[in-house]
MIBA-546292 format. One record per residue: residue number from 1; residue in one letter; x, y, z of N, C-alpha, C in turn. Coordinates in nm, 4 decimals. Atoms other than C-alpha are relative to their C-alpha. Layout:
 seq type     n.c1     n.c2     n.c3    ca.c1    ca.c2    ca.c3     c.c1     c.c2     c.c3
 NUM    A        X        Y        Z        X        Y        Z        X        Y        Z
...
//
This chain:
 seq type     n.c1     n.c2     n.c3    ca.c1    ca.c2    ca.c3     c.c1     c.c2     c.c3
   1    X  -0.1198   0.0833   0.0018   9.3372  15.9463  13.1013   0.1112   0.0650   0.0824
   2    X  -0.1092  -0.0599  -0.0909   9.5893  16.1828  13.2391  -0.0533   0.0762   0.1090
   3    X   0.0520  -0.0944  -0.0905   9.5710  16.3975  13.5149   0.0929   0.1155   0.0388
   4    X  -0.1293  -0.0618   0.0078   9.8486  16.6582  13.4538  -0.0816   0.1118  -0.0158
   5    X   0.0485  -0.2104  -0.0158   9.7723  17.0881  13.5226   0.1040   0.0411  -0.0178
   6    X  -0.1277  -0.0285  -0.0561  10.0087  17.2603  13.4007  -0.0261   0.1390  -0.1005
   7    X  -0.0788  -0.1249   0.0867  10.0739  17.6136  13.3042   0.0968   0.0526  -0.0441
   8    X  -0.0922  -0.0418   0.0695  10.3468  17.6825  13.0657   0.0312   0.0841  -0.0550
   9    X  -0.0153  -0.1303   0.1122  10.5264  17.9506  12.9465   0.1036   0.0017  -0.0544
  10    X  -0.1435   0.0381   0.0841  10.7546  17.9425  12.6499   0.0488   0.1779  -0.0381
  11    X  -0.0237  -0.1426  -0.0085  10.9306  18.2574  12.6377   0.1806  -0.0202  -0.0865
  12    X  -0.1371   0.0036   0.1267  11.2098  18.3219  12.3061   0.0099   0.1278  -0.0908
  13    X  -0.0165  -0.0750   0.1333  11.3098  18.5397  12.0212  -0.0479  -0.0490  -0.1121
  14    X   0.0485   0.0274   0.0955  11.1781  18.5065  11.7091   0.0953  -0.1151  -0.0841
  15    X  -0.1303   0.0991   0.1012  11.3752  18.2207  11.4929   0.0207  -0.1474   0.1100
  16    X  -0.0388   0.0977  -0.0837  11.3677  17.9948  11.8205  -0.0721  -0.1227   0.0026
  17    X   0.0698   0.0634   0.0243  11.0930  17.7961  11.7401  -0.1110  -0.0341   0.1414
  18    X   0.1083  -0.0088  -0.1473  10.8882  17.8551  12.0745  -0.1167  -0.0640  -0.0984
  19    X   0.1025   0.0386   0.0819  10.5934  17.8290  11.8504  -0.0190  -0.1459  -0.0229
  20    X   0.0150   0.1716  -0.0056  10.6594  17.4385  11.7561   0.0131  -0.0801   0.0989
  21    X   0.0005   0.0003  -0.1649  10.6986  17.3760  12.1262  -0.1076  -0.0017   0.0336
  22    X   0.1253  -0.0328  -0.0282  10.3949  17.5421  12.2189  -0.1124  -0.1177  -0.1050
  23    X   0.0942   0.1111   0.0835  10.2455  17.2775  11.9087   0.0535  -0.1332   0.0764
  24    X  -0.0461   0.1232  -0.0481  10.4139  16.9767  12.0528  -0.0568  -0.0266   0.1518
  25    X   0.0795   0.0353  -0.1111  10.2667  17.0758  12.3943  -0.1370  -0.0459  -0.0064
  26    X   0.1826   0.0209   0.0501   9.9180  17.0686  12.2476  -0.0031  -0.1146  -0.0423
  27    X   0.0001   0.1348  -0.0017  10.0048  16.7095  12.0978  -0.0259  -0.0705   0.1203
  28    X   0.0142   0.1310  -0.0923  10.1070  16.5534  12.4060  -0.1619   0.0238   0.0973
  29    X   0.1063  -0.0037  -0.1087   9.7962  16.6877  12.6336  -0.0988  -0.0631  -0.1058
  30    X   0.1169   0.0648   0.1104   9.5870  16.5751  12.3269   0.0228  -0.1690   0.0182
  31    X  -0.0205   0.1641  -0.0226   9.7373  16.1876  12.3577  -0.0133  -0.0243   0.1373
  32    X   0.0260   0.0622  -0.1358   9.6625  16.2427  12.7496  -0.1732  -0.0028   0.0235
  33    X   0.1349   0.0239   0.0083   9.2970  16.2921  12.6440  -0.0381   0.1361   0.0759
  34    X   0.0455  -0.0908  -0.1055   9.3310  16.6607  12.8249  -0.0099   0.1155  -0.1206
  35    X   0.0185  -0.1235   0.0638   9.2188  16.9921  12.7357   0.1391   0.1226  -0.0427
  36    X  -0.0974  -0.1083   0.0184   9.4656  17.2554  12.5844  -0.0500   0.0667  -0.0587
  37    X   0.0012  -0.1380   0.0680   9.4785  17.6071  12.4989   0.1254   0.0445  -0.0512
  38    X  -0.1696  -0.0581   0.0688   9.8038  17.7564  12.2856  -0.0701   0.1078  -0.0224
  39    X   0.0182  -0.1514   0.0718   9.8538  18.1432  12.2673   0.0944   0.0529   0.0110
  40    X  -0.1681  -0.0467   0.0141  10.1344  18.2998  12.0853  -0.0527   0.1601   0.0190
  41    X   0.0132  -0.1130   0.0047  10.1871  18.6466  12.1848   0.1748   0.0580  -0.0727
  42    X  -0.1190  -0.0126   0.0313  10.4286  18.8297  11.9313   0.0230   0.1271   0.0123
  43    X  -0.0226  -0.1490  -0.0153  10.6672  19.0987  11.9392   0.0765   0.0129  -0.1865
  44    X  -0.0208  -0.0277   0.1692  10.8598  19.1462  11.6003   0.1025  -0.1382  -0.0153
  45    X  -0.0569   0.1581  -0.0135  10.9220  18.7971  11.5919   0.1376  -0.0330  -0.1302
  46    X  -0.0803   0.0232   0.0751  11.0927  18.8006  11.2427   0.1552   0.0718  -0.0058
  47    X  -0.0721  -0.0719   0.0207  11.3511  19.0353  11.3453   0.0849  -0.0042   0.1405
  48    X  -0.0550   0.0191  -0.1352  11.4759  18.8824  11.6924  -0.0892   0.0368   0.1411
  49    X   0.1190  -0.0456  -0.0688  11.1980  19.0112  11.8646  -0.0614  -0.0765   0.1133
  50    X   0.0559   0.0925  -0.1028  11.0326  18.8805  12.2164  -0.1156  -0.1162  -0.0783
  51    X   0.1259   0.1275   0.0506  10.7879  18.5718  12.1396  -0.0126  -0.0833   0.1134
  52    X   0.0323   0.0615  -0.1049  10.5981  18.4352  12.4255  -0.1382  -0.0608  -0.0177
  53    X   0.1331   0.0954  -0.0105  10.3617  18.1268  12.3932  -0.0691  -0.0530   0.1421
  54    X   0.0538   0.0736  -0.1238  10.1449  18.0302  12.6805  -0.0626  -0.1343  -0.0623
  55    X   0.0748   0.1452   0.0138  10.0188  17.6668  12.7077  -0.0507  -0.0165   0.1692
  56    X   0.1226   0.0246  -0.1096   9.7164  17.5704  12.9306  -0.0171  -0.1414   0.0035
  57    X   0.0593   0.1496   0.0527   9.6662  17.1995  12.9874  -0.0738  -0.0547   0.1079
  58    X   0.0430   0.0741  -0.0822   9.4215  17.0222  13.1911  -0.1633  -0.0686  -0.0492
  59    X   0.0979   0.0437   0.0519   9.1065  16.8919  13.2255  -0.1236   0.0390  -0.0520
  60    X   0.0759  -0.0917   0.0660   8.9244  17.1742  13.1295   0.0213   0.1367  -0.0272
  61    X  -0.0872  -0.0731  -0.0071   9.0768  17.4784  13.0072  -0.1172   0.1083  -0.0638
  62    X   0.0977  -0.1322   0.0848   8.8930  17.8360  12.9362   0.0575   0.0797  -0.0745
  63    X  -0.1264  -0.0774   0.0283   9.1909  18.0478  12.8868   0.1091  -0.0406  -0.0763
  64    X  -0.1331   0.0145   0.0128   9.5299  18.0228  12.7482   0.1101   0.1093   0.0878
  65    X  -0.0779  -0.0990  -0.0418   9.6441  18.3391  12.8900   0.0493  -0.0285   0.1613
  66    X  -0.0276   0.0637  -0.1154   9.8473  18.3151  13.2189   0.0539   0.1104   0.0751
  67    X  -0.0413  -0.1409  -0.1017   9.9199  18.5888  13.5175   0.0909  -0.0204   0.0547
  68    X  -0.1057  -0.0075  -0.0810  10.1551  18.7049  13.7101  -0.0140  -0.0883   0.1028
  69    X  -0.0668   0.1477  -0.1272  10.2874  18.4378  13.9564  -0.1254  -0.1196  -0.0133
  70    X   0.0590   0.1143  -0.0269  10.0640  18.1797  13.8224   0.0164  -0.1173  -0.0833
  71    X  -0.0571   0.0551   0.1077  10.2719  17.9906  13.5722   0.0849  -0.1079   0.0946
  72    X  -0.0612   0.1290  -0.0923  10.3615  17.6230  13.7075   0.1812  -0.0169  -0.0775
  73    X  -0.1060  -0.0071   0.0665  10.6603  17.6481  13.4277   0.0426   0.1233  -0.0890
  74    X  -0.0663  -0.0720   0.0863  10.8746  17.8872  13.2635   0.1437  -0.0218  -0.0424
  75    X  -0.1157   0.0857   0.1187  11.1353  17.7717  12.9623   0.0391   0.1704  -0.0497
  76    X  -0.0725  -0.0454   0.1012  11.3299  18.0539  12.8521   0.1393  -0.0286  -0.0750
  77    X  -0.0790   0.1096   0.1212  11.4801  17.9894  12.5144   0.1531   0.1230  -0.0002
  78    X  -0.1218  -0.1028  -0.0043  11.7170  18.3117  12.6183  -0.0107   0.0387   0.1054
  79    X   0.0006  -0.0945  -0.1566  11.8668  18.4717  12.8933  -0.0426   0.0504   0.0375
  80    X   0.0850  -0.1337   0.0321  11.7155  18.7999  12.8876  -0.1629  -0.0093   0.0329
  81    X   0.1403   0.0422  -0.0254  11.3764  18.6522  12.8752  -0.0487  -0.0527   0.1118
  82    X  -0.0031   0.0429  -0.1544  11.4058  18.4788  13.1989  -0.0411   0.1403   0.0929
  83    X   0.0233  -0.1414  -0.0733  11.4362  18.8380  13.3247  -0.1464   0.0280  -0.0097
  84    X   0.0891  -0.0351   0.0321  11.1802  18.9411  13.1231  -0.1411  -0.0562   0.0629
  85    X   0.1390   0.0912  -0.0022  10.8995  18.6588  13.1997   0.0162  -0.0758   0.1632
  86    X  -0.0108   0.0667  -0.1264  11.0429  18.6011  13.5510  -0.1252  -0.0008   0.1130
  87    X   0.1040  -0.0598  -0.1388  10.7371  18.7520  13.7341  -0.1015  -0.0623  -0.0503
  88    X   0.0737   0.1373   0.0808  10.5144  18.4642  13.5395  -0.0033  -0.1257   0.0669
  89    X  -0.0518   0.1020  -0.0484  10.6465  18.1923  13.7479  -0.0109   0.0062   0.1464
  90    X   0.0515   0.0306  -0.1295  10.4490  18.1202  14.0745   0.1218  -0.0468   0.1037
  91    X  -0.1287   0.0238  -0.1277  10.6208  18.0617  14.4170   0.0170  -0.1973  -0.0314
  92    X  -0.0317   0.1047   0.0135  10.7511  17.7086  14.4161   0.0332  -0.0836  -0.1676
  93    X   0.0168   0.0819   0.1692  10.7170  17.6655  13.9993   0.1672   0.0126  -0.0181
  94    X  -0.1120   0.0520   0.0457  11.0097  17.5865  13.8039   0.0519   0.1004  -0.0861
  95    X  -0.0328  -0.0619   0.1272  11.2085  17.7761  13.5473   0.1163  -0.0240  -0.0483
  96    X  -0.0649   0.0795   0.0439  11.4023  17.6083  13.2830   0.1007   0.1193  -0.0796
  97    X  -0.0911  -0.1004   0.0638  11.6835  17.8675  13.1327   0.1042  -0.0789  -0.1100
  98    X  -0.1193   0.0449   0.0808  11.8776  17.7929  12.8153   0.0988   0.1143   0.0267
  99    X  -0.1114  -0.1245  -0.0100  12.1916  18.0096  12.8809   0.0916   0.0826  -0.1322
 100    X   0.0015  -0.0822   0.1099  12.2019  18.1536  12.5590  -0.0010   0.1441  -0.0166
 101    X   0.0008  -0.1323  -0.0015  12.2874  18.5287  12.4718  -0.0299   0.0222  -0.1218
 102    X   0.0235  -0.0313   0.1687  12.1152  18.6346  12.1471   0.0122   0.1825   0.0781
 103    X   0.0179  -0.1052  -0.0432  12.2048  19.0368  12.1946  -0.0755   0.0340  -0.1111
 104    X   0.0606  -0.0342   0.1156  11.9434  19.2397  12.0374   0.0861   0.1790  -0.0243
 105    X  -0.0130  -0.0987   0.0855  11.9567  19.5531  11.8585   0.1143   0.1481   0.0415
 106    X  -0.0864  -0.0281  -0.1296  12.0603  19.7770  12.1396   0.1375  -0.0023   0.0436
 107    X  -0.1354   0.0658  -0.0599  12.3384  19.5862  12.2551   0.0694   0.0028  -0.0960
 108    X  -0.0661   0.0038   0.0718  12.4835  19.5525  11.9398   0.0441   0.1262  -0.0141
 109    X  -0.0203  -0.1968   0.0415  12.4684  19.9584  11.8700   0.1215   0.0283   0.1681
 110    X  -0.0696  -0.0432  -0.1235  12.6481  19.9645  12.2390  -0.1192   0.0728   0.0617
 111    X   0.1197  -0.1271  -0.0751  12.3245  20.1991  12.3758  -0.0240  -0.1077   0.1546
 112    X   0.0772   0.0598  -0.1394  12.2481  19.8848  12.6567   0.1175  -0.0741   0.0050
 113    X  -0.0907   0.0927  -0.1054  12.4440  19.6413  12.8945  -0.0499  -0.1114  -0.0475
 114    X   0.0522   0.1816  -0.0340  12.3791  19.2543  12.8312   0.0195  -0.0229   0.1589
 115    X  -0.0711   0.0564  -0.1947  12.3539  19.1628  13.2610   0.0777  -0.0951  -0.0602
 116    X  -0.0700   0.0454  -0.0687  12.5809  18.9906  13.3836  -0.1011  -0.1514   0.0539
 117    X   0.0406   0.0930  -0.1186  12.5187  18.6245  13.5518  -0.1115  -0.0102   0.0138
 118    X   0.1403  -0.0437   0.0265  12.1348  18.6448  13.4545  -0.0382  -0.1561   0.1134
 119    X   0.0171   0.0976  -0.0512  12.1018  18.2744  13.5976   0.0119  -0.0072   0.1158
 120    X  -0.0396   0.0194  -0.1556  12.2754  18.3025  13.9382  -0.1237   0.1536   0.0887
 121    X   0.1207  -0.0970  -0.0457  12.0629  18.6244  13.9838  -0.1309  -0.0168   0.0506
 122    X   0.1590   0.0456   0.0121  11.7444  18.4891  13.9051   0.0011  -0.1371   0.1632
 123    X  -0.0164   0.0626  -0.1246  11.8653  18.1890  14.1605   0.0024   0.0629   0.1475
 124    X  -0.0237  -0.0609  -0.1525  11.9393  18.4379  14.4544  -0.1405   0.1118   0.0016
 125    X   0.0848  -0.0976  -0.0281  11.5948  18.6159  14.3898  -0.0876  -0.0532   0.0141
 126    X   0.1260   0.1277  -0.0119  11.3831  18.2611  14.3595  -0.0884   0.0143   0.1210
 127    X   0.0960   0.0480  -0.1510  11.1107  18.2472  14.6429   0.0712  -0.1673   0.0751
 128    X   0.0113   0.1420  -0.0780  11.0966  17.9267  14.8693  -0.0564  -0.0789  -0.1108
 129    X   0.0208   0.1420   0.0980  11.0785  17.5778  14.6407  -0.0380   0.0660  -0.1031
 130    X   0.0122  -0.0291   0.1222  11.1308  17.7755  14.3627   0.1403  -0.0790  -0.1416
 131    X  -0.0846   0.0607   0.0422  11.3496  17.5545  14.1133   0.0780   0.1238  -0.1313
 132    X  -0.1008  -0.0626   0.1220  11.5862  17.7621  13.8349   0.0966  -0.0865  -0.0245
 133    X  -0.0748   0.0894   0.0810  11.7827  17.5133  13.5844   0.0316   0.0671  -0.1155
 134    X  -0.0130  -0.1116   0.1244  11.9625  17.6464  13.3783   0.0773  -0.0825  -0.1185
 135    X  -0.0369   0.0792   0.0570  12.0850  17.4555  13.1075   0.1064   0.0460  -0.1518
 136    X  -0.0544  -0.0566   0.1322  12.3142  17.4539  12.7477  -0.0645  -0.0165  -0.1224
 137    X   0.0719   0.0017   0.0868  12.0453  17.4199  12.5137   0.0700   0.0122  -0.1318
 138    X  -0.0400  -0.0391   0.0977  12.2060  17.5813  12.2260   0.1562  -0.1402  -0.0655
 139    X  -0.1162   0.1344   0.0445  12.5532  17.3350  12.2485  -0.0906  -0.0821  -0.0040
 140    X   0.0344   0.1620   0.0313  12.3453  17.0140  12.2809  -0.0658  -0.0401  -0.1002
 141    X   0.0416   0.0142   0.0877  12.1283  17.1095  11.9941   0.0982  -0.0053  -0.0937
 142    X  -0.0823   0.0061   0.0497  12.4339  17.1655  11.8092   0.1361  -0.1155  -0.0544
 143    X  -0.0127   0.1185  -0.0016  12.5516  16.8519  11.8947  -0.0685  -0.1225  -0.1013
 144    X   0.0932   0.0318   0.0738  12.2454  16.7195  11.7026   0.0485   0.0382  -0.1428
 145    X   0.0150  -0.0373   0.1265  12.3557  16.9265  11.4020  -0.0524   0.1217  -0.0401
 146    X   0.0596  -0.0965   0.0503  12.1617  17.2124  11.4320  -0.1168   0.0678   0.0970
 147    X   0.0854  -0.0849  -0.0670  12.0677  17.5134  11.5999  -0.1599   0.0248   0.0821
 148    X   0.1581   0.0021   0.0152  11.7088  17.4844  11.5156  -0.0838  -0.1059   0.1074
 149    X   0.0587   0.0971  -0.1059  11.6816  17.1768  11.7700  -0.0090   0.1051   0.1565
 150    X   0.0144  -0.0320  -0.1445  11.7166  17.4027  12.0957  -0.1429   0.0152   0.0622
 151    X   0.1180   0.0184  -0.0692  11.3377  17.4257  12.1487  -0.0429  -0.1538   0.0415
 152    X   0.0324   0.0683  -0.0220  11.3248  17.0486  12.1101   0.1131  -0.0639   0.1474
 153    X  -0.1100   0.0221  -0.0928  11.6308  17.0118  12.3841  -0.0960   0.0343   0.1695
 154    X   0.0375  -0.0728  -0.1445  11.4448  17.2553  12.6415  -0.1356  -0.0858   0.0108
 155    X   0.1269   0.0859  -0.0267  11.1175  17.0171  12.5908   0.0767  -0.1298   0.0676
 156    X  -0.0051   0.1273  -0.0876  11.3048  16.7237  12.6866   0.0400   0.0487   0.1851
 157    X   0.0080  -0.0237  -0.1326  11.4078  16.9285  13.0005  -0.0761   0.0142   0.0847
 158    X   0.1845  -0.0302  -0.0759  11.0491  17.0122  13.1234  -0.0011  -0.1273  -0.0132
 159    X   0.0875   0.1483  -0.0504  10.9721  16.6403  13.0496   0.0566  -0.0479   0.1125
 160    X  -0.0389   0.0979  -0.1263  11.1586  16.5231  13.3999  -0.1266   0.0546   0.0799
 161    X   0.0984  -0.0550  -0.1531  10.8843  16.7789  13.5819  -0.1562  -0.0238  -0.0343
 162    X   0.1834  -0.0009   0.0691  10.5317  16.6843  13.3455  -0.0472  -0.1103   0.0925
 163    X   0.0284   0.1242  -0.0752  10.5560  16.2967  13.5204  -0.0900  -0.0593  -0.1210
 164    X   0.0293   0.0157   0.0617  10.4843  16.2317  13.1724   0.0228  -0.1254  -0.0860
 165    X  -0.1025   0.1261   0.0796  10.5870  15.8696  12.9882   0.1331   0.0437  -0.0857
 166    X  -0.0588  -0.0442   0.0781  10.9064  15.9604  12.7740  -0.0384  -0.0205  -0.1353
 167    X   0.0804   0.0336   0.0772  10.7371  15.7396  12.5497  -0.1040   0.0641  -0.0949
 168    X   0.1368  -0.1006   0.0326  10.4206  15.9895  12.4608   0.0957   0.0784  -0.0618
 169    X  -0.0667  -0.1106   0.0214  10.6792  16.2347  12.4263   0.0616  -0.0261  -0.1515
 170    X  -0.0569   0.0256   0.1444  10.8447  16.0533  12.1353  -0.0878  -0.0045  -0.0979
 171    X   0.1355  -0.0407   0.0802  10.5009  16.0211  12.0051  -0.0358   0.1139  -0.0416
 172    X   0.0586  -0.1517   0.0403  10.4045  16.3517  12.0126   0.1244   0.0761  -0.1133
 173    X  -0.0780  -0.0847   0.0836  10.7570  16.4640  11.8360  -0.0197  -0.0724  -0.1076
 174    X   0.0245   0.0597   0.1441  10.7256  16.1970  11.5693  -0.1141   0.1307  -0.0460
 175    X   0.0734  -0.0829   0.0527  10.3944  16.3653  11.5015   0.0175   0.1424  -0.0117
 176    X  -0.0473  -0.1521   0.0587  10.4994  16.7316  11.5170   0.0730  -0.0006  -0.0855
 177    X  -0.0800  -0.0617   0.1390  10.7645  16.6640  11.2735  -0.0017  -0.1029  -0.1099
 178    X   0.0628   0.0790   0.1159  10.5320  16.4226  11.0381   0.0444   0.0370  -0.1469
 179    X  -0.0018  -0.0585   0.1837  10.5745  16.6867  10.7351   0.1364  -0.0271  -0.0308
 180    X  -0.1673   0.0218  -0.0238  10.9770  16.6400  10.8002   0.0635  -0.1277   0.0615
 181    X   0.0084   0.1360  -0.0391  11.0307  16.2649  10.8501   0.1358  -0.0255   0.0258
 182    X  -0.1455   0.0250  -0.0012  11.3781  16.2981  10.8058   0.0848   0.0898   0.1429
 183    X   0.0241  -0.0559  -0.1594  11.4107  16.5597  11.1571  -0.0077  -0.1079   0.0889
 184    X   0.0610   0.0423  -0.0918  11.2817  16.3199  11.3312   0.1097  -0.0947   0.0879
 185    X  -0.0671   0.0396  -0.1017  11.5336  16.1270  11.4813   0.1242   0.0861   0.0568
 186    X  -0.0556  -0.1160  -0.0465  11.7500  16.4228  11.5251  -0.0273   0.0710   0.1010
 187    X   0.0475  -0.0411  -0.0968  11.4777  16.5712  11.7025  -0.0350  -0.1073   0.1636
 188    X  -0.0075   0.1159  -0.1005  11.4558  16.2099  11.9497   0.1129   0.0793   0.0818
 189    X  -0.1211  -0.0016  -0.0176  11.7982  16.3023  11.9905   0.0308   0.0963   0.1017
 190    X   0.0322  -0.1066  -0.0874  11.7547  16.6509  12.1134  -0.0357   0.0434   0.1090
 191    X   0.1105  -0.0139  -0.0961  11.5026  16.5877  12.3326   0.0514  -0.1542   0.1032
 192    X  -0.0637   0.0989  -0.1130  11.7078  16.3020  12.5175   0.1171   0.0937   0.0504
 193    X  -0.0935  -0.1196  -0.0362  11.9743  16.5765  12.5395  -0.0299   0.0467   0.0955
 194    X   0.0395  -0.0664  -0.0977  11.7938  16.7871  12.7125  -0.0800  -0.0807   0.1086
 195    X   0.1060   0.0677  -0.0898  11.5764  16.5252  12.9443   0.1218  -0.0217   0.1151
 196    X  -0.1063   0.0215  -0.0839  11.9580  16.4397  13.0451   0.0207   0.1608   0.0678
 197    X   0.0024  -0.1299  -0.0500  12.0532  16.8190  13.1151  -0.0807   0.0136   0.1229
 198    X   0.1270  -0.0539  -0.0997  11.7428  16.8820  13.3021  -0.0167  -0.0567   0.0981
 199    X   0.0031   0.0324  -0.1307  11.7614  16.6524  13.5170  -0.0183  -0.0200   0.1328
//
């Protein structure tokens, strides 16, 4: 049914909900009739900690895992991580930035620097048809009501680059947040937020 390849990488702190992201990707390639792989790799997730899900989708997938420069997308749900997961993100791929500063542990004690301008950086270091968007994730979920929407914000931003129905998309969030019926148009909400943003 579909014919969409796409390697994704969701790249957050622990508490960001990368993880239900990475499930919502596995919905929609499932309603395109395509193969997916999800693999969370954690760091001390409960404690602010890196958390980076890969998603594999196509028409036949072996792997989940994804190499250096061969990631068609990268969503970080924090600044920092952009840095971090920048060398993930093939020449021409995309990378979606919420401009969010969660400082960790470090930073708080004073021992490290938060950069500076992490976004315009990453822009002046992009290859050729490399896209960087950087977006306010955190306000528009907030807008919504609540924090907890910014993973569903940064999904509606990737949906302008899947060439995906918006439609499916509402499908697939209904169903991710089946157990929570009452989310659910909150999360619509979110995820039109960010589809606008992203742009």
């Amino acid at each position: 049914m579909g014919n969409l390849e796409a390697s994704i990488v969701l790249a957050g702190v622990g508490g960001q909900g990368t993880l239900i992201a990475g499930k919502l990707l596995g919905i929609l390639a499932l309603k395109l009739g395509l193969d997916v792989k999800v693999s969370e790799v954690h760091g001390m997730s409960q404690r602010g900690g890196s958390v980076i899900t890969y998603v594999k989708i196509g028409e036949e997938v072996h792997s989940p895992i994804i190499e250096d420069g061969t990631a068609d997308y990268v969503l970080a749900f924090e600044e920092v991580e952009a840095v971090r997961w920048a060398a993930l993100l093939k020449k021409g791929g995309v990378m979606i930035i919420n401009d969010q500063q969660i400082k960790s542990l470090p930073v708080l004690m004073g021992q490290m620097q938060y950069p500076d301008n992490i976004g315009e950086a990453l822009k002046k270091g992009a290859s050729e048809g490399t896209k960087i968007v950087e977006i306010p994730a955190l306000d528009l979920a907030m807008e919504v009501g609540t924090s907890k929407a910014v993973n569903i914000v940064m999904m509606g931003a990737l949906s302008n680059y899947l060439g995906v129905d918006e439609s499916l998309w509402k499908e697939a969030i209904e169903e991710a947040f089946a157990a929570k019926p009452k989310t659910i148009p909150g999360n619509i909400t979110a995820f039109e937020k960010g589809r606008k943003a992203g742009a």
